[in-house]
C-alpha positions in Angstrom: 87.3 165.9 137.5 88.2 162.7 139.4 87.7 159.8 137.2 85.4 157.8 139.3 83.1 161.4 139.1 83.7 160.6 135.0 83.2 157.2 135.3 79.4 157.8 136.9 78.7 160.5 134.4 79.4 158.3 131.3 76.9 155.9 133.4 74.3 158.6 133.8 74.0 159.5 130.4 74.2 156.1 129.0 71.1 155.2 131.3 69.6 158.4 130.2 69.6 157.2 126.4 66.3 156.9 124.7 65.5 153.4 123.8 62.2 153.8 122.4 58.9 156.4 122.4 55.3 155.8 123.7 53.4 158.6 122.7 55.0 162.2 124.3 56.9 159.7 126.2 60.3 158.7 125.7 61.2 155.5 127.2 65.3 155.1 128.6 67.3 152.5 129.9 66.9 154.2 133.6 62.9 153.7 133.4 63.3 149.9 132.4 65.2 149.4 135.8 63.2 151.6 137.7 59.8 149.6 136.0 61.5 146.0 137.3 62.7 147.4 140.4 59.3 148.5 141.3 57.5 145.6 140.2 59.5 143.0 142.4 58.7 145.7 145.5 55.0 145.0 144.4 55.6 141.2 144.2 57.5 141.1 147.5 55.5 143.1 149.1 51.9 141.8 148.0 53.6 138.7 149.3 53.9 140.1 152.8 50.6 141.7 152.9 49.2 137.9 151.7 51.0 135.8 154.5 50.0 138.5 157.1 46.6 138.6 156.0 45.9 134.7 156.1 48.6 133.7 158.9 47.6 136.3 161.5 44.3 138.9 160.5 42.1 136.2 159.1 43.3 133.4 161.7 41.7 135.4 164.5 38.4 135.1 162.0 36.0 132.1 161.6 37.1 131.7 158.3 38.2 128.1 157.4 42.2 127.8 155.8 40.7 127.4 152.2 38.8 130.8 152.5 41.9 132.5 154.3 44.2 131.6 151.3 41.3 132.4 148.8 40.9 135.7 150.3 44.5 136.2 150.8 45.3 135.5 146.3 42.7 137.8 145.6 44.2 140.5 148.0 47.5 139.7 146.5 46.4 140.1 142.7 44.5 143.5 143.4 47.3 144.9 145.0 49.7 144.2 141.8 47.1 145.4 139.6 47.1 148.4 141.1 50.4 148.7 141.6 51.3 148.1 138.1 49.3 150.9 137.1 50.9 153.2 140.2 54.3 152.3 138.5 53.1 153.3 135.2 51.8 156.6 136.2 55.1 157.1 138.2 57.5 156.3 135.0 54.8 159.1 133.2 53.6 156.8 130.9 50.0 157.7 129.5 48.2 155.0 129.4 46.5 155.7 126.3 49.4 155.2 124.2 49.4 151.6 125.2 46.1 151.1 123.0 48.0 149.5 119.9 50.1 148.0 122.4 47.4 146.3 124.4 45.7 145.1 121.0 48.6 143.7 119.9 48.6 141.8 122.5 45.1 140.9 122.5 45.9 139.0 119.4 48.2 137.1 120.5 46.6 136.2 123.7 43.5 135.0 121.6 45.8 132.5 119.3 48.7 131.5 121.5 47.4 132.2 125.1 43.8 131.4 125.0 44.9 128.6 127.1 46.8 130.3 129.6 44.0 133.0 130.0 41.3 130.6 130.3 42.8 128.9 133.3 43.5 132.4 134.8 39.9 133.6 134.9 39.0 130.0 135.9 41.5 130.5 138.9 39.6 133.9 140.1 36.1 131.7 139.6 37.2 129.2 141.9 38.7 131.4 144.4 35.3 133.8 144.4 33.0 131.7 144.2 34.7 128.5 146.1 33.4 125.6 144.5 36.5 123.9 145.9 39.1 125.2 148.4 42.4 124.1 150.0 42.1 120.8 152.1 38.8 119.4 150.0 38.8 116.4 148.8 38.3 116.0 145.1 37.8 114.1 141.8 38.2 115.5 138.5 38.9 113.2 135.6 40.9 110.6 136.9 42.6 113.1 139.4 41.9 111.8 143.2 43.2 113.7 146.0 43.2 116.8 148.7 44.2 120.4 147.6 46.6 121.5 148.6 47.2 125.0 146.6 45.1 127.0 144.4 47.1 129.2 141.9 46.2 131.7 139.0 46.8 129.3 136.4 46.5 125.5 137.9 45.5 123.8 140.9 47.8 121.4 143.1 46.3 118.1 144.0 48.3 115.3 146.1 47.6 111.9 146.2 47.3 109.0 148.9 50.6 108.0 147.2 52.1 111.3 148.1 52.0 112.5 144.2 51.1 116.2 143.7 49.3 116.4 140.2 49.0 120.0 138.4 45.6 120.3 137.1 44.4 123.2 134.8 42.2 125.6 136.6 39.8 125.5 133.5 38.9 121.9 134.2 37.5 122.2 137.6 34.9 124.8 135.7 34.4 123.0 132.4 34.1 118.9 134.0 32.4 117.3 136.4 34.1 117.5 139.8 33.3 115.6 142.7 34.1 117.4 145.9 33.8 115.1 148.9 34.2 118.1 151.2 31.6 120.5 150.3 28.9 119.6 152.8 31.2 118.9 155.5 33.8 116.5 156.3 30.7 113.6 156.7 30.6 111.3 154.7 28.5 108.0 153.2 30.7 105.0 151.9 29.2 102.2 150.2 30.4 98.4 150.6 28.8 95.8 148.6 28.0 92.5 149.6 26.9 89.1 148.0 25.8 86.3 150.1 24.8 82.4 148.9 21.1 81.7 148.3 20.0 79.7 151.3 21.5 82.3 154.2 20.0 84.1 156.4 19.1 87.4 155.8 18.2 88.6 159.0 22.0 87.0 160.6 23.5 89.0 157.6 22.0 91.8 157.9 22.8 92.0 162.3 26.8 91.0 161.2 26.9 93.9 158.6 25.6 96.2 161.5 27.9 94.8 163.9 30.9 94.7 161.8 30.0 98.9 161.0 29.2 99.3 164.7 32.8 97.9 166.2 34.6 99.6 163.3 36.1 102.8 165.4 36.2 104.9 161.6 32.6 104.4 161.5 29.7 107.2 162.7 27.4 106.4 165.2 25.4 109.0 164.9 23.9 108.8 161.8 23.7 105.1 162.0 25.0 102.9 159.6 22.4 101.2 157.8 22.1 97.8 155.1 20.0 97.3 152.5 19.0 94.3 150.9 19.6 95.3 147.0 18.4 92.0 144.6 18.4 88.7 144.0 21.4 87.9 141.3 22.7 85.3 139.4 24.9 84.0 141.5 24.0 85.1 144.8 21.6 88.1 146.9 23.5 91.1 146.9 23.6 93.1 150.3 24.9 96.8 150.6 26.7 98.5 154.0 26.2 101.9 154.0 28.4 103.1 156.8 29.4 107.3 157.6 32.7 108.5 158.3 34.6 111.8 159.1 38.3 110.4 160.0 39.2 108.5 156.7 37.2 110.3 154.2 40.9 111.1 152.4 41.1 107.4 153.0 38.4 105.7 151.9 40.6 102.4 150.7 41.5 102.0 154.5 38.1 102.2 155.5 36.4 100.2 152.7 39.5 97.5 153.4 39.0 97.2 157.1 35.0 96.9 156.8 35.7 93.8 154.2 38.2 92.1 156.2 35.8 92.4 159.3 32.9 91.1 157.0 35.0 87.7 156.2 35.5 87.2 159.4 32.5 87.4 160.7 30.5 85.1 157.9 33.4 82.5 158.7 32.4 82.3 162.2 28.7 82.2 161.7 29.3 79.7 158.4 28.0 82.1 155.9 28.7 81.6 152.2 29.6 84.0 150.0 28.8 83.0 146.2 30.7 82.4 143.1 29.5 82.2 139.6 27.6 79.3 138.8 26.8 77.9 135.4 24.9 75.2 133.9 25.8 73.2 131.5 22.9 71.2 129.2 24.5 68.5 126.8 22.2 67.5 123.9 23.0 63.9 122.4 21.8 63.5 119.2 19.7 60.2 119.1 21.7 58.8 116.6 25.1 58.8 117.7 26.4 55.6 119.5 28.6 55.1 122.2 
């Protein structure tokens, strides 16, 4: 015998050495790279079947991007799941004999990855039942920002500062999130405004409409609209309540612009904006002398 023909039969039988038994089942070295093998096949190609699926099938749909990618993880995580168990049956493994296995690890997914878990079956909430979706724009927390990926475990958010912040699937089902996409891309800012006592409220009322009106960020259609809010301390308050589709991920911008346009018009028309006022009342005692 050559001795590369010996050198592959020492391999063959090492490969064929039993590391360990499942049941009937006796598990070798050759069936732990077969199992990995296999499972990256199943990775790679639920990957495929994912990109094809939301890149070509589901573009030709009406489906918007965030329910292309949300149908596209799902696909992805059914086809693994089945796969795994394809692999399984392939290798002869009964999967009864996994039982103390499985409860073992049931333990120890209760203790030390409850977390984990809970953000996993969050993640298939979200992507069923789409309470948010890829290109929203959200608040959770302290978290402001689009979406731009929605994983098994977390959820990617980016800021207008160009930050991408990981956040826990499990939050978006356990807080209160504010999703300024999920009637449509229309929406309703609010600008508050305080005027001196002693201006005209019908001017300032005409200048907040004006100032919405030449804005080009600003809706027409429905019409902006101000309402006269209370008299304060200092001043009468005044609210612009102006609609938008175009900087809805940029409400600073818009809010910004509408103020700077506001100051400019009350200069013009010499309307005062107030600032606290106090009075001061000085008691002399009767007594004292000067």
């Amino acid at each position: 015998m050559r001795p590369s023909a010996l050198w592959l039969d020492n391999i063959r039988t090492w490969l064929k050495i039993p590391l360990l038994k499942l049941g009937d089942s006796s598990i070798t070295l050759w069936d732990i790279l077969t199992f990995f093998i296999l499972l990256f096949l199943i990775l790679f190609v639920a990957g495929k079947i994912r990109s094809w699926l939301v890149n070509h099938l589901l573009s030709k749909t009406k489906l918007d991007h965030g329910g292309r990618q949300a149908v596209g993880a799902v696909t992805r995580y059914v086809i693994i799941f089945i796969g795994f168990l394809v692999i399984l049956q392939t290798m002869k493994i009964n999967l009864t004999t996994l039982n103390v296995i499985a409860g073992t690890l049931g333990i120890g997914i209760g203790f030390g990855l409850q977390n984990v878990a809970s953000n996993f079956i969050s993640g298939l909430i979200i992507l069923l039942e789409r309470p948010i979706k890829i290109g929203d724009r959200i608040e959770v927390g302290k978290v402001e920002g689009d979406v731009i990926e929605i994983g098994a475990r977390s959820t990617t958010v980016v800021t207008n500062d160009n930050i991408a912040i990981i956040v826990p699937n499990s939050k978006f089902i356990t807080e209160n999130v504010v999703n300024w996409m999920y009637t449509g891309a229309r929406v309703r800012f609010r600008v508050p405004i305080s005027v001196a006592y002693g201006s005209d409220v019908r001017l300032v009322e005409k200048l907040l409409l004006e100032v919405a009106q030449e804005n080009p960020d600003v809706l027409l259609d429905p019409p902006p609209v101000v309402r006269f809010l209370e008299f304060g301390d200092n001043g009468m308050l005044f609210e612009l309540r102006p609609w938008s589709t175009s900087l809805v991920h940029r409400k600073g911008k818009l809010i910004s612009s509408i103020n700077f346009a506001i100051h400019d018009k009350f200069k013009e028309h010499q309307i005062e904006t107030p600032f606290p006022q106090r009075v001061l009342h000085i008691r002399r005692d009767a007594n004292e002398s000067f």
